[in-house]
N, C-alpha and C positions, 0 to 999 in steps of 0.2 A: 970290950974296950968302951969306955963310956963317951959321951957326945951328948951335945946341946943344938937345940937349934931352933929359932923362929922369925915368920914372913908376915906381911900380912899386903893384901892388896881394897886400896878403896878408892873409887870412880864414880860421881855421884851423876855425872852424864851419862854413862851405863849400866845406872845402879848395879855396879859390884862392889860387895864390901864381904870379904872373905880374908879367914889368918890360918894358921898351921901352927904349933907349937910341941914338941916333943925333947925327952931328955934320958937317957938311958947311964945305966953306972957299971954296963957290961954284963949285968944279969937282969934287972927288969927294965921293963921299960914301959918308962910312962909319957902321956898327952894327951894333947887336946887342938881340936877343931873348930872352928865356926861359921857360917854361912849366913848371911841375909835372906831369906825367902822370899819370893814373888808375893806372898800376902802380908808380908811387912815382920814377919817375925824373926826373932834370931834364933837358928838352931846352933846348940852349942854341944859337942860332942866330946867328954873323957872317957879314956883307953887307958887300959896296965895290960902289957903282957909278960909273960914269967914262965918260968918250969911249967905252970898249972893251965895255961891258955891264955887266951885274948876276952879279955871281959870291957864291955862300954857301956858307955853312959849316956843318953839323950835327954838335953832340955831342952826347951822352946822358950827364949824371951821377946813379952810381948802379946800383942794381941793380933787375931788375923783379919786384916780387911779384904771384903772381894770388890774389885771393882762392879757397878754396873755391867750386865749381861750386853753385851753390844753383840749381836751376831756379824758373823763378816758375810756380806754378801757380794757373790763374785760382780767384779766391773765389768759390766758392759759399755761398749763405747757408746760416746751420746750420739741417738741417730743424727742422722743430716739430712735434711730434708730438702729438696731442689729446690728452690722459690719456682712458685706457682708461673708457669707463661699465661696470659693473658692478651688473648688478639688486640689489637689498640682498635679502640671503636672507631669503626667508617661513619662519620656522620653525612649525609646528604647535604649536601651546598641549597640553603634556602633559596627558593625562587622567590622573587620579591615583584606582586605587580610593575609596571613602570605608570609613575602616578600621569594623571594627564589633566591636563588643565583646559577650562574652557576658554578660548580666543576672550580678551577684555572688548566687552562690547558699550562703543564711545556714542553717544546720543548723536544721530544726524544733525547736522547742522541744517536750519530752515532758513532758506532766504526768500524774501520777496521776488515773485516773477516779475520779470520788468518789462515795462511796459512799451510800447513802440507807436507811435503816430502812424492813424487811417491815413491813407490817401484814397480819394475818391477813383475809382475803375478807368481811366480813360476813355475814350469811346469817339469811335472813327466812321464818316462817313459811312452811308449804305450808297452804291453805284449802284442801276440796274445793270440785271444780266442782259449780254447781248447778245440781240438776234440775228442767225443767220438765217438766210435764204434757204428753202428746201425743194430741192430738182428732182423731178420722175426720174425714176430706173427707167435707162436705155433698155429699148427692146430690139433685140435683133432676129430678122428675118432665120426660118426653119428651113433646113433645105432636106431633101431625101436622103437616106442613107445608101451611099454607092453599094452596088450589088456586080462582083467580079463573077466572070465564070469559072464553073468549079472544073477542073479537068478530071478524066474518068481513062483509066486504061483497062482494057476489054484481053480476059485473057485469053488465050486462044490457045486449046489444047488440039493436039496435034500428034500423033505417031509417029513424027518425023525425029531428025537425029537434031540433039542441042545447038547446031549453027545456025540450022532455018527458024528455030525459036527465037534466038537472039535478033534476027533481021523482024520477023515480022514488028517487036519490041521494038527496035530501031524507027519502022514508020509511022508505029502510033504517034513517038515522040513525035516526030514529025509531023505528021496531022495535028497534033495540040498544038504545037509551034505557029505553023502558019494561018491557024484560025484567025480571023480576022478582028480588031478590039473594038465593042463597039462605042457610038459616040457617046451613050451616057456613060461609059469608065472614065472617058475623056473627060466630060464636061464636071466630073467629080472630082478629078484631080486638079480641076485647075485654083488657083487660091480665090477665098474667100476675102473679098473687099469689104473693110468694116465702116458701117457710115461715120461722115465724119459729122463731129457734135462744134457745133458753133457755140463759143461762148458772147455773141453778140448782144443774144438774149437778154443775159440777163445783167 
């Protein structure tokens, strides 16, 4: 049965440019191809098939360009790197002297000493000193020093029993008692008269 037929497709955003063409009269059959190639050239392909086989034909139109050799090298992501920490500098707070200043020193002021009027010392009678009278030290008579008598008890041992001891004791007392005082204790006890001093003299 014979048949005709042709396509063609061309995309020049995805460099495709391709066709198909074929025609047959029920016993052979003939056509043709063609293709753009990736180095720019056109391959163009005729075909007859029959009784005898499939016999083709290849041309190339055109010349072949290669692009530049560009290797693909796998992508690595681009590293990332932390920013650097950096302690914030401590700086020490300057001490600064405290400045000091010397007291402003103002010239004494000089005045004249002032002067004051002498007066002569006053000066006061001399009185003589006054005399008094001077009177002997009274003398008064020395008398003896009174002489008491001493008492004396005599003791008296004895073999007797403690009652006739205690008597004998009892009469010494008694004999010291009634001894009799004599007149010079008297006459030492009695008061001393002191002369009387006349102030008619003097």
């Amino acid at each position: 049965m014979p048949y005709s037929f042709d396509w063609a497709v061309l995309d020049q955003a995805s460099y495709n440019d391709f066709g198909h063409k074929e025609t047959s009269d029920g016993n052979v059959v003939t056509g043709t191809y063609y293709v753009v190639l990736p180095d720019g050239r056109r391959q163009v392909v005729t075909y007859k098939a029959d009784d005898y086989g499939y016999i083709a034909d290849v041309k190339y139109d055109g010349e072949a360009k290669y692009p530049e050799y560009k290797p693909a090298y796998p992508a690595y992501p681009k590293p990332a790197y932390a920013p650097p920490a950096y302690p914030k500098p401590a700086y020490p707070t300057p001490a600064y002297p405290k400045p000091t200043y010397a007291p402003p020193a103002y010239p004494k002021a000089s005045y004249p000493e002032p002067s004051y009027p002498s007066y002569p010392r006053p000066s006061y009678p001399a009185y003589p000193r006054p005399a008094y009278p001077s009177y002997p030290r009274p003398s008064y008579p020395s008398y003896p020093k009174p002489s008491y008598p001493v008492s004396t008890t005599t003791e008296v041992v004895t073999e007797t029993a403690a009652p006739v001891v205690k008597e004998a004791e009892v009469a010494v007392e008694a004999v010291a008692v009634t001894e009799p005082v004599s007149e010079t204790a008297v006459a030492a006890a009695e008061p001393i008269a002191e002369p009387e001093t006349s102030t008619d003299a003097v």
